[in-house]
C-alpha positions in Angstrom: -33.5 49.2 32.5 -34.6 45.6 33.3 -31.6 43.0 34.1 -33.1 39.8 35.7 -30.2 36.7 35.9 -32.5 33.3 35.8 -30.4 30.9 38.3 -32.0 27.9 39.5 -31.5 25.4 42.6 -30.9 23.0 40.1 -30.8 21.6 37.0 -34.0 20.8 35.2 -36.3 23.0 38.0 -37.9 25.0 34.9 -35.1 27.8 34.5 -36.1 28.2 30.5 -39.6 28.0 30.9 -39.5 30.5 33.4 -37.4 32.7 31.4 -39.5 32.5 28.4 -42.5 33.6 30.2 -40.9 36.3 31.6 -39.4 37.8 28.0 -43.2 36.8 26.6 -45.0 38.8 29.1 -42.5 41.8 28.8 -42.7 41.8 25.6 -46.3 42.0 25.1 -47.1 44.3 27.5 -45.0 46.6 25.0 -41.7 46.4 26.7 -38.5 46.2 24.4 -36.5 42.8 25.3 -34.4 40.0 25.0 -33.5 37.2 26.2 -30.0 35.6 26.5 -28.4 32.3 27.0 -24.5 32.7 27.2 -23.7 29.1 27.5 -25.7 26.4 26.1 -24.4 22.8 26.8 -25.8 19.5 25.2 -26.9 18.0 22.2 -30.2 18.9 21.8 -30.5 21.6 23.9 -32.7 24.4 23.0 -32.9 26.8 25.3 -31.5 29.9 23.8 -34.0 29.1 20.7 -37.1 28.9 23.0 -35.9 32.3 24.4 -35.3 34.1 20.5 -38.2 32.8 19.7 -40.0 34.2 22.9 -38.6 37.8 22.5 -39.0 37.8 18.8 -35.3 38.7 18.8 -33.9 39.0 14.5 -30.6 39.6 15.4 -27.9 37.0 15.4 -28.1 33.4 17.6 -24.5 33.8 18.1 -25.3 37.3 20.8 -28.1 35.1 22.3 -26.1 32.1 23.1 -22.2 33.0 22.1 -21.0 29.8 23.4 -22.3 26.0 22.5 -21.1 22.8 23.6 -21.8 19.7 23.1 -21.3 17.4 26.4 -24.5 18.3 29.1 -22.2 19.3 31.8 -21.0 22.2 33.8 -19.5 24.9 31.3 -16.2 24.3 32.9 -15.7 21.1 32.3 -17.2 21.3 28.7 -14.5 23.7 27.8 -11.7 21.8 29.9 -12.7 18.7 27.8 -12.2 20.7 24.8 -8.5 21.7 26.3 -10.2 25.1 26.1 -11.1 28.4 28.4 -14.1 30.2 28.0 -13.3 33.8 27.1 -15.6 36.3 29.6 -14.9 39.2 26.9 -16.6 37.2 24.1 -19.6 37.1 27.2 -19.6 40.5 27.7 -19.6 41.7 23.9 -22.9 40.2 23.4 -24.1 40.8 26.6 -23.8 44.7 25.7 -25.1 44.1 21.9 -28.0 42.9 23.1 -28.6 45.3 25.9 -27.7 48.5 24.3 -30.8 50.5 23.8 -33.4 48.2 25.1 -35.6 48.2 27.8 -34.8 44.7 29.5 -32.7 41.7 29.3 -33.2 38.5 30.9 -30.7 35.7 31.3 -30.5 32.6 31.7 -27.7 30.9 33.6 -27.1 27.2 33.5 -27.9 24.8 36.6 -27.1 26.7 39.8 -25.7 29.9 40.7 -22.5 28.8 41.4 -22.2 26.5 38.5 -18.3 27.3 37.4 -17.8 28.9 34.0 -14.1 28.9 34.4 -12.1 28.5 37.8 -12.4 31.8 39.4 -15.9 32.7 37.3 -19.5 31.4 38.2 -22.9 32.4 36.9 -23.4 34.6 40.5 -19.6 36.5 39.2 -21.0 36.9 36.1 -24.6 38.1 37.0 -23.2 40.4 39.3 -20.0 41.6 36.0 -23.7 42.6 34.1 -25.7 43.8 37.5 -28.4 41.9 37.0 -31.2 41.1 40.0 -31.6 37.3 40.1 -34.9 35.4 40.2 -34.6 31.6 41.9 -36.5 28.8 40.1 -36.8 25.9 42.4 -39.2 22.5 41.8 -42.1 22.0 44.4 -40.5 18.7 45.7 -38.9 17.3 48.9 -35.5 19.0 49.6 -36.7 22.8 48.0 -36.3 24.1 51.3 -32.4 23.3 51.7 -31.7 23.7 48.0 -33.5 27.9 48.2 -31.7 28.3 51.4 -28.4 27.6 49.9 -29.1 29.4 46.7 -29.7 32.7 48.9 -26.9 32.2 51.1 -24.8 32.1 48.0 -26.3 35.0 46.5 -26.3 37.2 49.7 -22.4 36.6 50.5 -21.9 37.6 46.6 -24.2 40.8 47.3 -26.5 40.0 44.6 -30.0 41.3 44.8 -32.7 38.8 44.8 -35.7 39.8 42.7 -38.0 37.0 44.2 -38.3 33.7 44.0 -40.5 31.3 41.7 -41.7 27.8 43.0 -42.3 26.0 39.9 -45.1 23.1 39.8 -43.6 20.0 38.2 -45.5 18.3 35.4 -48.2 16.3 36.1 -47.6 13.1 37.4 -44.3 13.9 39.5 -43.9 13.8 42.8 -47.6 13.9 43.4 -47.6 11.9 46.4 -44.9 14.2 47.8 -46.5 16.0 51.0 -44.0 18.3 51.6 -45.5 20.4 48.5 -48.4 21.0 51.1 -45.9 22.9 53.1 -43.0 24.2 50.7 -44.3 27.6 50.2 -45.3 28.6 53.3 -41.8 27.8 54.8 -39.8 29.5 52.2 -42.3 32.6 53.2 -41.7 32.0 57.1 -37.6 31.6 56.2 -37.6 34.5 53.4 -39.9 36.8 54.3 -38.5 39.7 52.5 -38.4 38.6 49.0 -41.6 37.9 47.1 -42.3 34.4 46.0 -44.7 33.3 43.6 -46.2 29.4 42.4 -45.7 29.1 39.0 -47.5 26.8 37.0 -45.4 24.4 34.6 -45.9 25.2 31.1 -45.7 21.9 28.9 -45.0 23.7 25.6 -42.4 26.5 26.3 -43.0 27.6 22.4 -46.6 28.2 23.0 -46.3 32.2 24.0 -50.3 32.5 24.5 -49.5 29.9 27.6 -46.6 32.0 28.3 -48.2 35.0 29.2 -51.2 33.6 30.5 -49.1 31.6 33.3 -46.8 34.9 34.1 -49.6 37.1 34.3 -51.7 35.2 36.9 -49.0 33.8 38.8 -47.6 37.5 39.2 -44.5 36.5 37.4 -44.6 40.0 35.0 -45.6 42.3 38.1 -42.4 41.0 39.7 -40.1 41.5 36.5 -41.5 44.7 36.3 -40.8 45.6 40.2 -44.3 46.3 41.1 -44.6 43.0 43.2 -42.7 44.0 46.3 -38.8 45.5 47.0 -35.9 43.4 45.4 -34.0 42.8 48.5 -30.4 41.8 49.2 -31.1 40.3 52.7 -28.0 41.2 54.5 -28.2 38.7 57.3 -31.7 38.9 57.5 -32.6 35.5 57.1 -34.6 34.1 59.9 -32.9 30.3 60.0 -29.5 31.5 59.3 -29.2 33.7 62.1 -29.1 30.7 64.4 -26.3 28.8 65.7 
């Protein structure tokens, strides 16, 4: 079976876009998935409905995103401002009723991977309660290099297996002038050279699943979900930069 955990280096770096493409592409190239969103926070936010919709998923809204709240903040302090704890079990119940007899799953965590869901559990605890492989989204901007480095670091001292990671374009317009996107890439590949990474294109409309699949198909996106697109790695200490005093 398919797990992939969807962390980024960040909020807003194209975690659900990325996600969608990947349940999009699975899907049509005959592969039975779904996506997942196990904590959605803010008004307004519709990620877990841009991933139903991507997966084609008829089932219930409440296994693809069990918990909503309203305050766009950390799940943590969502629930502590309700005076409330979010219950892992509830987590895990829809995790499995959504994974039981199905090819893949993909989820999608919220900001980074150590984003706290309560005060001993964070999205690389979780990801790692449901073995899932995690694929990094980062933005193509000044300071990607630090934020993957850290991201990795995190994920190799939880022993977490990185499936690759995806440098994500941002929309046109932003950060255009920034020169460090000349150079982003082939850094990360000098500092990471054991797990694939792949330039994603952003995807304006996350709803439009022709776009979808078009972007995860040529950026090599689905040939890395589907583990033809090198060796998920868990690193170990093998990290170039970090090796260093």
């Amino acid at each position: 079976m398919i797990r992939l955990g969807i962390t980024g280096t960040d909020t807003s770096v194209g975690k659900t876009v990325v996600a969608a493409a990947l349940v999009a592409w699975l899907k049509a190239d005959g592969v039975d998935v779904v996506g997942m969103k196990p904590i959605e926070s803010g008004i307004g936010s519709d990620d877990a409905e841009i991933l139903y919709r991507a997966s084609g998923f008829t089932g219930e809204m409440t296994d693809v995103r069990p918990i909503r709240f309203d305050d766009p903040v950390s799940p943590l302090a969502a629930a502590t401002a309700k005076g409330s704890v979010i219950d892992i079990a509830l987590l895990d119940e829809a995790f499995w009723r959504l994974s039981r007899d199905r090819d893949a799953i993909v989820v999608e965590g919220a900001g980074g991977i150590l984003a706290p869901i309560t005060e001993t559990v964070s999205y690389a605890q979780l990801f790692s309660r449901w073995n899932l492989e995690i694929i990094i989204v980062a933005a193509d901007k000044l300071g990607v290099i630090n934020h993957v480095l850290l991201t990795v670091m995190a994920a190799v001292a939880r022993r977490l297996t990185i499936r690759g990671i995806v440098l994500n374009s941002l929309p046109d317009g932003a950060h255009t002038a920034d020169p460090s996107r000349l150079s982003n890439e082939a850094l990360l590949r000098q500092l990471v050279p054991q797990v694939p990474i792949i330039r994603f294109s952003q995807v304006a409309d996350p709803r439009d699943l022709t776009l979808l699949i078009r972007e995860a198909e040529e950026s090599g996106m689905g040939a890395l979900a589907v583990g033809t697109l090198g060796e998920a790695s868990l690193l170990q200490s093998s990290i170039s930069v970090l090796q260093k005093p």
